[in-house]
Backbone as a ProteinNet text record, in pm:
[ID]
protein_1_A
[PRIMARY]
XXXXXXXXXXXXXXXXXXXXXXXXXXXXXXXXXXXXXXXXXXXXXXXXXXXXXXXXXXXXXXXXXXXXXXXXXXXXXXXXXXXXXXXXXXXXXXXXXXXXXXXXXXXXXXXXXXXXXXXXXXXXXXXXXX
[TERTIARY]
1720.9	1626.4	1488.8	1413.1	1295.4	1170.8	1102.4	991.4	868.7	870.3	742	591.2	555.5	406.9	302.4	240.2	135.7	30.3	-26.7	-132.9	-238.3	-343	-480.6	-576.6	-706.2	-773.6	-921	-971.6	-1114.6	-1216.7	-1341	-1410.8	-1498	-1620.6	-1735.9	-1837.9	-1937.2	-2054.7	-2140.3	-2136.7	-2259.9	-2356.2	-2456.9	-2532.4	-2565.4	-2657.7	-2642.4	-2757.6	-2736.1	-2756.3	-2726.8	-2639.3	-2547.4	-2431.7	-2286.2	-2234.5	-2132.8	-2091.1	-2058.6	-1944.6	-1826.2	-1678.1	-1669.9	-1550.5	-1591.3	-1449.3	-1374.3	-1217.7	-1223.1	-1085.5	-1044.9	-987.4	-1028.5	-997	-858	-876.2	-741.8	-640.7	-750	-742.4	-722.6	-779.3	-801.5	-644.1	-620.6	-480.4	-473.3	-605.2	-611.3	-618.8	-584.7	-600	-729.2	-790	-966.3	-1049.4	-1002.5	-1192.7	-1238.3	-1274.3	-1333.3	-1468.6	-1482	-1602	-1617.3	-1758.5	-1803.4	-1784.6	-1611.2	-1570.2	-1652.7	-1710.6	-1785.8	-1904.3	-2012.8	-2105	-2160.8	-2187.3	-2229.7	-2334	-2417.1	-2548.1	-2531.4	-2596.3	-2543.6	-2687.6	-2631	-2767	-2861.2	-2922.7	-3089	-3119.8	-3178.9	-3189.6	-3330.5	-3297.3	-3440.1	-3494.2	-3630	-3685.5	-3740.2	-3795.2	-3845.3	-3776.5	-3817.2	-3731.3	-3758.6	-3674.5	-3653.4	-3600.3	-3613.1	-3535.7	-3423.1	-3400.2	-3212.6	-3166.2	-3265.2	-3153.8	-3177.8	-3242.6	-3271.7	-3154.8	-3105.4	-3031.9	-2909	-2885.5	-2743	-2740	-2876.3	-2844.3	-2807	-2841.7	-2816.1	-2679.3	-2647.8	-2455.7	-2404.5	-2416.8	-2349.4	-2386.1	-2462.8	-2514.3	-2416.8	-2391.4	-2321.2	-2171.6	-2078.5	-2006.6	-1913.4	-2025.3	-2003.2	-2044.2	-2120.7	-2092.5	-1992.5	-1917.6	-1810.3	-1714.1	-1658.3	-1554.2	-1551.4	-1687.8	-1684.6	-1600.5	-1667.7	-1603.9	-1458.2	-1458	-1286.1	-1216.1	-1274.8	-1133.9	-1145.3	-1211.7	-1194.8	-1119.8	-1126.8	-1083.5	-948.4	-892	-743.3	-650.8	-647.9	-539.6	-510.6	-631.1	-626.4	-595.5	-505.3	-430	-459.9	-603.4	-661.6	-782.3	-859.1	-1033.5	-1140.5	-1244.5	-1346.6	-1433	-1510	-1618.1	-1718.5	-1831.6	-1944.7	-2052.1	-2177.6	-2303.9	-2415.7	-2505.1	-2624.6	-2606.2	-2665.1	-2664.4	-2539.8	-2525.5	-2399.2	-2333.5	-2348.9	-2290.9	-2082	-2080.8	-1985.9	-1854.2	-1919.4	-1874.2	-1821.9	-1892.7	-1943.5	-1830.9	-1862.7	-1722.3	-1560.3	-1553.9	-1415.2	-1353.8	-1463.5	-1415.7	-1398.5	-1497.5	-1459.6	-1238	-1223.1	-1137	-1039.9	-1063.8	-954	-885.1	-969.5	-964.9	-897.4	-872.2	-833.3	-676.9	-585.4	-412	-382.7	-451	-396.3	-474.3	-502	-547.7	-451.5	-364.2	-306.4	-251.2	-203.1	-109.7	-203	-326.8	-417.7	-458.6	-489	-566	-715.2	-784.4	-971.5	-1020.3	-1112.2	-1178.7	-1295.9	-1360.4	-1556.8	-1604.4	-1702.1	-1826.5	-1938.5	-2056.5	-2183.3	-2245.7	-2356.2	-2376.9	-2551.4	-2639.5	-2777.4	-2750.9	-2875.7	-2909.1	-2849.1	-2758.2	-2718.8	-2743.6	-2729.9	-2694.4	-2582.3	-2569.3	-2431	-2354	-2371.9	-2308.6	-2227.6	-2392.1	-2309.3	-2199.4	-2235.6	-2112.9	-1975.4	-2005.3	-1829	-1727.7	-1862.9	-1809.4	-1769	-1812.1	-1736.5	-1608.7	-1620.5	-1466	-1419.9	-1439.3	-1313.2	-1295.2	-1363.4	-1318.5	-1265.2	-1287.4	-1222.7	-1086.7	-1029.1	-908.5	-853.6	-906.2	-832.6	-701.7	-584.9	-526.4	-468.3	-443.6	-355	-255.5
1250.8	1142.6	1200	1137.8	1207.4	1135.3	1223.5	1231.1	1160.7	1044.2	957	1037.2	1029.2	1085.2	999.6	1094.3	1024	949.8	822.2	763.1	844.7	815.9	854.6	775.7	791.6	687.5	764.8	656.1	684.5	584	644.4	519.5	554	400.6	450.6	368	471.7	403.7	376.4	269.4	247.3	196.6	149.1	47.5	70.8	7	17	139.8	209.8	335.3	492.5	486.7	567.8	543.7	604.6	594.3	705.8	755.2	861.4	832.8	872.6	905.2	960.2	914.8	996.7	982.5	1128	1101.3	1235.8	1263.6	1385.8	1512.6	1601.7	1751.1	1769.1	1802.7	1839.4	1960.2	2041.6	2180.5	2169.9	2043.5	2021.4	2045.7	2050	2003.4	1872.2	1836.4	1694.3	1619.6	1492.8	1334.6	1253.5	1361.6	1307.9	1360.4	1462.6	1562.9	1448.5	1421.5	1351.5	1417.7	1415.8	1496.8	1405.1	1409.3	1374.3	1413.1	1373.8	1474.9	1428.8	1322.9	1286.7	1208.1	1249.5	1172.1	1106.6	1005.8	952.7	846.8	918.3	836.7	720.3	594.9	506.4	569.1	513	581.9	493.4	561.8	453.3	347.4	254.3	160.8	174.7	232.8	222	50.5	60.2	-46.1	-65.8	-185.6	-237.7	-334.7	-402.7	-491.9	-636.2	-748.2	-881.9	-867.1	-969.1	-1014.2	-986.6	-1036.3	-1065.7	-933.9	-867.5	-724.4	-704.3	-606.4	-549.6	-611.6	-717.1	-794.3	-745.3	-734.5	-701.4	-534.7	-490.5	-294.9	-267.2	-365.2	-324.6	-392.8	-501.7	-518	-399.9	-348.1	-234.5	-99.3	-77.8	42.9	-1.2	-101.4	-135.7	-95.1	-143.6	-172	-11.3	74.8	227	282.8	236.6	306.5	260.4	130.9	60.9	130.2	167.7	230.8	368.2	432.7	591.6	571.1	527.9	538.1	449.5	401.9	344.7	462.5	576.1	664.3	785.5	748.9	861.7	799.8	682.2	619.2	588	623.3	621.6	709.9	778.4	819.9	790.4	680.5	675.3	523.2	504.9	458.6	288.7	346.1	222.6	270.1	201.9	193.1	130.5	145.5	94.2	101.3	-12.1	-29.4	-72.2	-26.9	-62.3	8.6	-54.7	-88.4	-166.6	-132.8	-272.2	-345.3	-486.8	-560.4	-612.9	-652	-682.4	-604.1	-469.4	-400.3	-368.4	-374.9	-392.2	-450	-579.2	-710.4	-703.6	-662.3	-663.3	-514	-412.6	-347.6	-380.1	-416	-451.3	-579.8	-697.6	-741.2	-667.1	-557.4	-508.1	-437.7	-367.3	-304.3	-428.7	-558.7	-628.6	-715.9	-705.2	-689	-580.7	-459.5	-360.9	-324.7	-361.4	-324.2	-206.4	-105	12.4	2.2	-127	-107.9	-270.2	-315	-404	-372.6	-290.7	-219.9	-203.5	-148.7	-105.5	-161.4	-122.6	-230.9	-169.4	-302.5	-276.4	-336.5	-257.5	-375.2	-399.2	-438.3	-403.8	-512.6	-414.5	-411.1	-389.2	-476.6	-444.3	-351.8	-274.9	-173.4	-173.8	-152	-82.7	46.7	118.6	233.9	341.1	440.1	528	644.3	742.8	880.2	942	1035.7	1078.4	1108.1	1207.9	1163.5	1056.4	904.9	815.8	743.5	743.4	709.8	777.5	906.8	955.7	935.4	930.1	845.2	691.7	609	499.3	472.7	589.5	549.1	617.1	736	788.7	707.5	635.8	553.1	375.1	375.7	268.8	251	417.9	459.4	516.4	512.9	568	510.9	545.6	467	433.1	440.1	374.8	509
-7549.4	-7569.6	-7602.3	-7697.4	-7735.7	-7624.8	-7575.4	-7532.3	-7549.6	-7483.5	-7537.8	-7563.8	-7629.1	-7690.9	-7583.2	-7539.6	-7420.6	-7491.3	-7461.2	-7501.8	-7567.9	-7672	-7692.5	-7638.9	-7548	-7501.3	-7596.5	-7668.6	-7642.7	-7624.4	-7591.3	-7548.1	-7744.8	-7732.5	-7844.7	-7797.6	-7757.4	-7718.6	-7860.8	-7886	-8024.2	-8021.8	-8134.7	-8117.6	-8288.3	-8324.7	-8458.1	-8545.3	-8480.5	-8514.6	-8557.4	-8395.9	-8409.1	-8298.4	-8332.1	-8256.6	-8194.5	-8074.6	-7982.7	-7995.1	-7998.6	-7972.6	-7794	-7710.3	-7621.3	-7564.7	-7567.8	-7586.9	-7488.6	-7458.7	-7384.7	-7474.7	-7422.3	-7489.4	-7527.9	-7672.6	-7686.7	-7614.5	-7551.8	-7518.7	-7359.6	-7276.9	-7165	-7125.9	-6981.5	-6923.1	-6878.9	-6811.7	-6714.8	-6835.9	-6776	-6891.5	-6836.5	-6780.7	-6713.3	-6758.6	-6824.3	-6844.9	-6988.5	-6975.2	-7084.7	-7178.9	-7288.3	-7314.2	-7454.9	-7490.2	-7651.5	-7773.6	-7795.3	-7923.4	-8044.4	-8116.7	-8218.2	-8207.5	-8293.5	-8304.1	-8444.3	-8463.4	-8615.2	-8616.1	-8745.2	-8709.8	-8861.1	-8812.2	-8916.2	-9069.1	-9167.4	-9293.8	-9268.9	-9276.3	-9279.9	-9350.8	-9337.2	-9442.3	-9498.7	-9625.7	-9692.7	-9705.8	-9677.9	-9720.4	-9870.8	-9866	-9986	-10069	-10142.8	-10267.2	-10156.7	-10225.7	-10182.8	-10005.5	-9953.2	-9798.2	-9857.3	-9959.3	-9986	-9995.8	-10091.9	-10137.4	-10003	-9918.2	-9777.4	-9702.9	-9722.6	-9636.9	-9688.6	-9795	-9850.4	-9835.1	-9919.8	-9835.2	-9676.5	-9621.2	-9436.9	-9424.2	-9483.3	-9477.8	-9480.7	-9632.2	-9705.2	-9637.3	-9590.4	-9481	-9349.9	-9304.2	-9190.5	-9205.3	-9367.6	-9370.2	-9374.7	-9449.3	-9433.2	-9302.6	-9229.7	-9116	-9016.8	-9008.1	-8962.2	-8962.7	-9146.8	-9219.6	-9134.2	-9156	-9138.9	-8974.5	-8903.3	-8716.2	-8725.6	-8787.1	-8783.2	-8860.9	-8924.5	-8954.6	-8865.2	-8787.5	-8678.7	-8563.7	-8523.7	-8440.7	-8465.1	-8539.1	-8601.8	-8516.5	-8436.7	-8356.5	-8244.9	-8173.7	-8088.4	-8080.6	-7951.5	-7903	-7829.7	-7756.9	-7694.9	-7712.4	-7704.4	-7736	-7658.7	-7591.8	-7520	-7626	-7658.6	-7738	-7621.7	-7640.8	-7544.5	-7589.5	-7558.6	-7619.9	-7586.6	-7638	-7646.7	-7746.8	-7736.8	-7864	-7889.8	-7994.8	-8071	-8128.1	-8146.2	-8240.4	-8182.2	-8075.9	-8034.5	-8111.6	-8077.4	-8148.5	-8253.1	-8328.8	-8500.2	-8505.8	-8425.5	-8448.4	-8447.6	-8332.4	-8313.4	-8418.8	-8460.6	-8597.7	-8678.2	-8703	-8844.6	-8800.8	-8711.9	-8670.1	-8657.2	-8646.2	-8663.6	-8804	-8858.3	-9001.8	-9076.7	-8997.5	-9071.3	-9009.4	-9105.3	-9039.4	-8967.4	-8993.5	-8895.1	-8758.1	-8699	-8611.7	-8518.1	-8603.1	-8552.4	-8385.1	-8403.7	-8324.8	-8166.7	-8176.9	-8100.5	-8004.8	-7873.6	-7763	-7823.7	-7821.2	-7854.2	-7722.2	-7631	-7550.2	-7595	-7585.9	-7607.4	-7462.9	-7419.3	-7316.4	-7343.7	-7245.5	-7321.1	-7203.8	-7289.6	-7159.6	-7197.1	-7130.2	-7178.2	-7208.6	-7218.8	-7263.1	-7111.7	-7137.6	-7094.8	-7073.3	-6967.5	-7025.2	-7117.3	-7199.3	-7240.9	-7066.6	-7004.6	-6882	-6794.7	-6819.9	-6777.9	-6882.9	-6981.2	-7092.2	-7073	-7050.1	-7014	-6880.1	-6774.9	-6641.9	-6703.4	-6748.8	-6840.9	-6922.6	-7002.5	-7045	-6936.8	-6880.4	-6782.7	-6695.5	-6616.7	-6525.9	-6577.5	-6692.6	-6719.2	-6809.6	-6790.3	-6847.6	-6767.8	-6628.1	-6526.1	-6460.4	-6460.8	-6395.3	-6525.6	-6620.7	-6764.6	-6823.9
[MASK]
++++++++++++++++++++++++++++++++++++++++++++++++++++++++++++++++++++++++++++++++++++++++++++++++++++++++++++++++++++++++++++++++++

């Protein structure tokens, strides 16, 4: 009988700036050490021009930085989204919109401003026990 493949957990602390990956070592033994395998900062939005264009460059700045963290987030298994703001939100739609993620548990939580520290006590303890 083949060997079930153990879960991937990661958490992503975001906000609409940048956002942290925060998954366990591939290298680790425990399914606890948790550490900050990625980080991605969203592109800047140049200013200038109409409300409208500005409004449509910060979609399209959103929609690539959405894309970019959903193809990293592709191996993994279950997901903690958490954050300030909405960006959360606004993630896990985009991720439900997208078929390779049918399959996936998404949670999202809202959080204030963190340490990286306390962010990894977060997903680890809210993947503890799964």
């Amino acid at each position: 009988m083949k060997q079930k493949e153990a879960k991937q957990y990661a958490g992503v602390w975001l906000d609409n700036q940048q956002a942290m990956i925060i998954s366990t070592s591939s290298e680790s033994d425990t399914d606890d050490e948790y550490t900050i395998s990625n980080k991605l900062k969203a592109v800047a939005n140049q200013g200038g021009g109409s409300e409208h264009s500005m409004n449509n460059s910060k979609q399209s700045h959103q929609l690539k930085y959405f894309k970019e963290l959903a193809l990293l987030l592709i191996p993994y298994d279950e997901i903690l989204i958490f954050g300030p703001g909405q960006s959360q939100e606004q993630m896990q739609h985009h991720l439900k919109e997208d078929p390779q993620f049918n399959h996936k548990k998404v949670t999202i939580d809202s959080s204030d401003q963190l340490t990286d520290p306390q962010r990894i006590a977060k997903v680890r303890d809210f993947f503890k026990g799964h």
